[in-house]
C-alpha positions as CSV (number, residue, x, y, z in Angstrom):
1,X,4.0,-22.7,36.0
2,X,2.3,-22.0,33.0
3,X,3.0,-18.2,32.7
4,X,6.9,-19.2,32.9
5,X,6.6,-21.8,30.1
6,X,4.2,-19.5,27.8
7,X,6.6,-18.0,25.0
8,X,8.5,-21.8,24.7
9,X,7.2,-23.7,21.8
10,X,7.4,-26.9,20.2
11,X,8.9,-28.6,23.2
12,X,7.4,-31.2,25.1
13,X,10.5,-33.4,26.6
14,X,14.0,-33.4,25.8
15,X,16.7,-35.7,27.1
16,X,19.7,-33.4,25.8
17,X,21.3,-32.1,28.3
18,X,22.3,-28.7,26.2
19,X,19.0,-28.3,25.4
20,X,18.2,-24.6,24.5
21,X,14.1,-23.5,24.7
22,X,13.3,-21.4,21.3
23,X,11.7,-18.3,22.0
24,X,8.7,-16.6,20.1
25,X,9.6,-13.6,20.5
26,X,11.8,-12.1,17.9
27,X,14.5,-9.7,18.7
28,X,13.9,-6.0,17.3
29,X,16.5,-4.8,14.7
30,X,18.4,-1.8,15.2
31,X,17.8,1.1,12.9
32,X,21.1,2.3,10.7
33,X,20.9,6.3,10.3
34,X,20.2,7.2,7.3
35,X,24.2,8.2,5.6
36,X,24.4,4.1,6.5
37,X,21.7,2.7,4.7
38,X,22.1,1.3,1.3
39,X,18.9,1.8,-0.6
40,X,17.5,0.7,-4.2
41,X,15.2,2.3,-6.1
42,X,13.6,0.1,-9.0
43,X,10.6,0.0,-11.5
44,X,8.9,-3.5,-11.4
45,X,6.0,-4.6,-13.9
46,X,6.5,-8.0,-13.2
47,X,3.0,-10.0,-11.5
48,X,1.3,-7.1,-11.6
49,X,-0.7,-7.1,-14.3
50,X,1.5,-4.3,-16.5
51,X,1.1,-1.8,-13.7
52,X,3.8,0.0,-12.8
53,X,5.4,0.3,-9.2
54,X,8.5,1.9,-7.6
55,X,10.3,-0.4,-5.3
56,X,12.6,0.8,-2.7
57,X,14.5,-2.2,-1.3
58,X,17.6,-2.5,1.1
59,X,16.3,-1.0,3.7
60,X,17.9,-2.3,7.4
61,X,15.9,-1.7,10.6
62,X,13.3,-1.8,12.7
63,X,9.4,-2.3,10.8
64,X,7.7,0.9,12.2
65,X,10.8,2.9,11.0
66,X,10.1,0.8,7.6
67,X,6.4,1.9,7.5
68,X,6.7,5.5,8.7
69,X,9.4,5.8,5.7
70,X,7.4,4.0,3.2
71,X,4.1,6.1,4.7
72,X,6.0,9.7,4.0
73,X,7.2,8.6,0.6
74,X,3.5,7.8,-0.5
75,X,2.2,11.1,0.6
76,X,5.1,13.2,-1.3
77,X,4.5,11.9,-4.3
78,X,0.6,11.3,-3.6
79,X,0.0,8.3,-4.3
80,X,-0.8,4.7,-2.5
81,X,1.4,1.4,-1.7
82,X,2.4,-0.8,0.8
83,X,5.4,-2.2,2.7
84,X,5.5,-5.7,2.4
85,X,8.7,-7.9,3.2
86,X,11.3,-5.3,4.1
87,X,10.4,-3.4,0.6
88,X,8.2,-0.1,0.1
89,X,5.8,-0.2,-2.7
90,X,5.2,3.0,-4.4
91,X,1.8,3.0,-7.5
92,X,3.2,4.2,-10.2
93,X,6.5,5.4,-11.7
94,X,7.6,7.6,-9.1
95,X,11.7,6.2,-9.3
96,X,13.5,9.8,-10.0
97,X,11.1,12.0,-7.2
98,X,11.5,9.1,-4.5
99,X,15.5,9.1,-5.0
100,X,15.3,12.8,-4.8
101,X,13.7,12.5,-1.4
102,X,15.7,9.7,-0.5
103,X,19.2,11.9,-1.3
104,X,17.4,15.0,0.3
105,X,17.2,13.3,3.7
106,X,20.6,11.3,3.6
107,X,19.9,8.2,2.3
108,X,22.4,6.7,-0.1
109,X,20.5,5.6,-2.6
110,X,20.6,4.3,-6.3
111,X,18.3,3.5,-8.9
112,X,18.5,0.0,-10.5
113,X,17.3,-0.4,-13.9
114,X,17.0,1.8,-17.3
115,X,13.4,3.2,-16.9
């Protein structure tokens, strides 16, 4: 009985009788091709002690698709980053080279900001 209660939480009795058990697991999004994404290329200084990075935000889909993008970018323009929160995080004022590659692979992208 405990294997068929394990991925219900914070439940211990309920006298509703339309009662729904919450699940932990979390359903995986679907992955738009890239002519449908809608992506937004930025410079951001801010919290970050007057460093520059490149953030690509807008992004829809899955994480691994997320982090394999975000993981190409940083090795085209040689550099580090992250993905953190549905947004790739390039080092460094890379803006005009990452929407190049973004635009290069069918990504409809747009830079945000005047830098």
């Amino acid at each position: 009985m405990a294997a068929k209660n394990k991925n219900k939480i914070d439940v211990v009795y309920s006298t509703n009788p339309n009662f729904q058990f919450q699940s932990d697991e979390e359903e995986e999004q679907i992955t738009l091709p890239a002519k449908d994404q809608n992506l937004r290329v930025s410079i951001d200084r801010k919290q970050r002690k007057g460093k520059e990075v490149t953030l690509i935000t807008g992004f829809i889909g899955s994480e691994d698709d997320l982090n394999l993008l975000g993981k190409e970018l940083k090795q085209k323009c040689g550099v580090g980053g992250s993905v953190k929160d549905g947004e790739i995080i390039i080092q460094g004022n890379h803006a005009k080279k990452i929407l190049e590659l973004l635009l290069k692979q069918g990504y409809k992208a747009k830079q945000i900001g005047g830098n």
